[in-house]
C-alpha positions in Angstrom: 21.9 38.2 30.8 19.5 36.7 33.1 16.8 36.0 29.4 20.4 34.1 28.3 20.7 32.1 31.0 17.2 31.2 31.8 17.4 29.9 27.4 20.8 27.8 28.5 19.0 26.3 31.4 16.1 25.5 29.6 17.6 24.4 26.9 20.1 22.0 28.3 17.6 20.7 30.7 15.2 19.5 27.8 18.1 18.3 26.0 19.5 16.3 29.1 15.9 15.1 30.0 14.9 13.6 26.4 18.4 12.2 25.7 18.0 10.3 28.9 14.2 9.4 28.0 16.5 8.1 25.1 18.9 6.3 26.2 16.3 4.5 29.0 13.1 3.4 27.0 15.2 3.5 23.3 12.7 6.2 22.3 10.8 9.5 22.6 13.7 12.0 22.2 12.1 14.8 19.9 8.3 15.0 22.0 10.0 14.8 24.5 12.8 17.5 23.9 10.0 19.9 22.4 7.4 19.6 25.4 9.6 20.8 27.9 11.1 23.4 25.8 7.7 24.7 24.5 6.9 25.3 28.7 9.4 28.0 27.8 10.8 28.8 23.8 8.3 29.3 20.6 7.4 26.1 18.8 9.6 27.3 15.7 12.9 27.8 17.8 12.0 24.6 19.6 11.8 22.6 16.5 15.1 24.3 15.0 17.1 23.0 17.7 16.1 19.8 17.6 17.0 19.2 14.2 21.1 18.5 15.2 20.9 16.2 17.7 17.9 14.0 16.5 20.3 13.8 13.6 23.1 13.1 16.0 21.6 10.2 17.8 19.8 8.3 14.6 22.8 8.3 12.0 24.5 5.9 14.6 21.1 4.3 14.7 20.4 4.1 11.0 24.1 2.7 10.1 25.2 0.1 12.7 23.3 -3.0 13.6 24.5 -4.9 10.6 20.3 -4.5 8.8 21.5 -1.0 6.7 20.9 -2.4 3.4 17.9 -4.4 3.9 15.8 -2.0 5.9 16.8 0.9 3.1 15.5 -1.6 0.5 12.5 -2.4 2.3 11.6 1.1 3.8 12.9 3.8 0.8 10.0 4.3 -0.5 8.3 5.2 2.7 11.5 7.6 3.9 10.5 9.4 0.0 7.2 9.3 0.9 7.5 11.3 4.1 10.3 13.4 2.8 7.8 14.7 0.1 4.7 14.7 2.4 6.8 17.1 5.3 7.9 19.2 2.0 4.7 19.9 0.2 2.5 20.2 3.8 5.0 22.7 5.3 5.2 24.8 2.4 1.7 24.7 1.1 0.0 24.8 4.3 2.3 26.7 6.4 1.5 25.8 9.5 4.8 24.6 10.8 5.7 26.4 14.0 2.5 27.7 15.0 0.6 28.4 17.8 -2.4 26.4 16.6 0.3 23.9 15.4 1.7 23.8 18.7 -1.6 22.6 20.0 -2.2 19.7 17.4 1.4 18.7 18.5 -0.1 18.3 22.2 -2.7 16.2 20.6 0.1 14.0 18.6 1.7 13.5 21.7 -1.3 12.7 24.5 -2.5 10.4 21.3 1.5 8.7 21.1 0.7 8.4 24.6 -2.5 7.0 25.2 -1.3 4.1 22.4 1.8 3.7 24.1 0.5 2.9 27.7 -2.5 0.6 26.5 -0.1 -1.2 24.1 -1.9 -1.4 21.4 -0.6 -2.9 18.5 -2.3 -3.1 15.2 -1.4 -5.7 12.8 0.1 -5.1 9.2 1.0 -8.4 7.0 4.3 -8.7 5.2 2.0 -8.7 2.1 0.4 -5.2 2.5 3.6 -3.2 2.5 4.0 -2.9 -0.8 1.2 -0.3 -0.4 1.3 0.3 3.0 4.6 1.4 3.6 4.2 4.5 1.2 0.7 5.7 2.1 1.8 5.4 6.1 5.2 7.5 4.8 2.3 10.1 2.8 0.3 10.4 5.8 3.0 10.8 8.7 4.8 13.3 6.0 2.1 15.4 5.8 1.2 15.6 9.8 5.0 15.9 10.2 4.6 19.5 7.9 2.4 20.9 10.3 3.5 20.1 14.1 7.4 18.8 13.0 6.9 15.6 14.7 6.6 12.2 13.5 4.6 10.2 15.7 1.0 9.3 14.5 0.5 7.5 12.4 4.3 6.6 12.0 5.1 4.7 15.2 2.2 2.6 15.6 2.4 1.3 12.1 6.2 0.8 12.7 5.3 -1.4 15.6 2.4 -3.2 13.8 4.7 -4.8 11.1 6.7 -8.3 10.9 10.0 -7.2 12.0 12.5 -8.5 14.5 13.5 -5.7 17.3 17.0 -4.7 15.8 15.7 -4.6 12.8 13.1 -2.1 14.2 15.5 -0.2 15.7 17.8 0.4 12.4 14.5 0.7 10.2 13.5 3.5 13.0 16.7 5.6 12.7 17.1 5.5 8.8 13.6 7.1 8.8 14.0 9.4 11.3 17.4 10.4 9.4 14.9 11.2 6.1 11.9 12.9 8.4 14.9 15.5 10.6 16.1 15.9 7.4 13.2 17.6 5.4 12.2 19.0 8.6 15.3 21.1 8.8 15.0 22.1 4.7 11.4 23.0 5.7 12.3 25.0 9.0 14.8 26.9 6.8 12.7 27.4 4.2 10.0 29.1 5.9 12.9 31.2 8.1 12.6 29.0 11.5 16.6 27.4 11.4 19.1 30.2 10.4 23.2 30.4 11.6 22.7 31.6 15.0 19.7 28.7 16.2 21.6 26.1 14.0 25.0 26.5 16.2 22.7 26.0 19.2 21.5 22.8 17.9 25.1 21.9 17.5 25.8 22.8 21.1 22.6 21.1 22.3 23.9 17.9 21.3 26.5 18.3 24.3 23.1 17.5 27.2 21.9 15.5 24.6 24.8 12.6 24.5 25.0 13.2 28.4 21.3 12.5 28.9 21.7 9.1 26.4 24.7 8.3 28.7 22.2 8.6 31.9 19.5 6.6 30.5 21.8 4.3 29.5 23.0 3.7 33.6 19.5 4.5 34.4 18.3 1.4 32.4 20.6 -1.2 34.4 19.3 0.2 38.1 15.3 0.4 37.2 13.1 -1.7 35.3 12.8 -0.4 31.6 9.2 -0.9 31.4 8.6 1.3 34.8 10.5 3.8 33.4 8.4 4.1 30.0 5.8 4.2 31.9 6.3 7.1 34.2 7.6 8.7 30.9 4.5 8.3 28.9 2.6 9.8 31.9 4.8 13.1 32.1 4.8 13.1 28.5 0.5 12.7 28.5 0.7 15.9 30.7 2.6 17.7 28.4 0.6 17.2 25.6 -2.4 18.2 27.6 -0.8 21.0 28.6 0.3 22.2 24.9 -3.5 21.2 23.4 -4.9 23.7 25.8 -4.6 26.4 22.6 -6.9 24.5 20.9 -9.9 25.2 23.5 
C-alpha cells in the first residue's frame, strides 16, 4: 500500500507540476512531466504515462486557432518525417527507455535549457523549408527513438522559422500530435505501454488539466517571462541530475 501511494503521489504531483509549467509559459509539459517522475518511476513507465495527456493537451492545440489546414500543409511532411525517424530509431536501436537513454534525455533537456534561457534563436528562411522542414523532422525523429522526447533539434528550429505566434502554437500541437503518437506505437512495441500503465495515463490527465488550469491563474498574477525562467532553471537541474548516468 504505502509503494501505491507513494506512485499516486508522485505521479500526480509531476502531472500537476508540468500541466501548470503548461498552462504558465505555453510549453514544456513532457520534460517536465518525465524529470520529476524519473526522481522516482523507470524512464519506460515514465514515458508510457505521458503518452495520454500530451495527447490530451495538443489535440485542442493542433485543431483550434483557425491555422489547421495551412500549418498541416506546410508542416506534413516534417510530422512523416519524425513519425518514421521515432519508428525506425526505437525499433532498430532499442534504446528507448533506458538507463543510458535516461541520461542523454538529461542532456536534451540541460541543452533545451541552456537555449532557452540565452534566447537564442537561429534563423531559417521561408525558402529553405522545402528541405529543411523534413531533415529537422528526420533528425528530431530519430533522437525522439531513443530518449522519447522531442526537444533538440525540434524546438529551436520551430522558433527559428517565419511564422506568426498562433500560428506557432497550432504548427507546435499538430506535431506533437504525430511525435506522442509514434512514441506510444513504439512504447508498445517494445512492451513499455500495456492495459494497466495506459489506464494510468488516462487517469493522469485528471492533475494534468488541473495543473493547465493553475498555470493558467498563475500567468495573470506573475510575469510570464519570470516564470519561464525559474522553470528553465529547475528544469537545467533536472537534467543535470538525470545525465549523472552518463559519468
Amino acid at each position: 500500500m504505502t509503494v501505491d501511494f507513494t506512485y499516486i503521489v508522485v505521479v500526480g504531483v509531476a502531472f500537476i507540476v508540468a500541466g501548470l509549467v503548461k498552462g504558465a509559459a505555453g510549453m514544456g509539459l513532457p520534460p517536465t512531466a518525465i524529470a520529476l517522475m524519473t526522481l522516482a518511476l523507470p524512464l519506460p513507465e515514465a514515458l508510457a504515462l505521458m503518452t495520454v495527456p500530451t495527447l490530451a493537451t495538443n489535440v485542442w492545440q493542433a485543431v483550434y486557432g483557425g491555422h489547421f489546414r495551412a500549418m498541416l500543409h506546410r508542416f506534413w511532411l516534417m510530422g512523416v518525417m519524425m513519425a518514421l525517424g521515432v519508428l525506425i530509431a526505437a525499433r532498430g536501436l532499442k534504446s528507448l527507455g533506458s538507463s543510458t537513454s535516461a541520461g542523454w534525455v538529461g542532456v536534451l533537456l540541460i541543452l533545451f535549457s541552456i537555449m532557452a534561457l540565452t534566447a537564442w534563436r537561429p534563423h531559417v528562411p521561408r525558402r529553405s523549408e522545402p528541405w529543411a522542414n523534413p531533415l529537422c523532422g528526420a533528425v528530431s525523429g530519430v533522437i525522439g527513438g531513443m530518449t522519447g522526447i522531442a526537444a533538440v533539434p525540434f524546438l529551436p528550429y520551430m522558433q527559428s522559422l517565419d511564422i506568426h505566434k498562433d500560428e506557432l502554437v497550432q504548427a507546435l500541437g499538430i506535431l506533437f500530435v504525430i511525435f506522442t503518437s509514434a512514441i506510444t506505437i513504439a512504447l508498445w512495441d517494445v512492451g513499455a505501454l500495456n492495459k494497466g500503465n495506459l489506464a494510468g495515463a488516462a487517469l493522469a490527465t485528471i492533475p494534468t488539466m488541473l495543473g493547465v488550469w493553475l498555470g493558467q491563474k498563475l500567468r495573470v498574477a506573475i510575469s510570464p517571462e519570470m516564470f519561464r525562467k525559474m522553470f528553465l532553471v529547475v528544469l537545467l537541474g533536472l537534467g543535470l541530475n538525470m545525465a549523472r548516468v552518463l559519468v
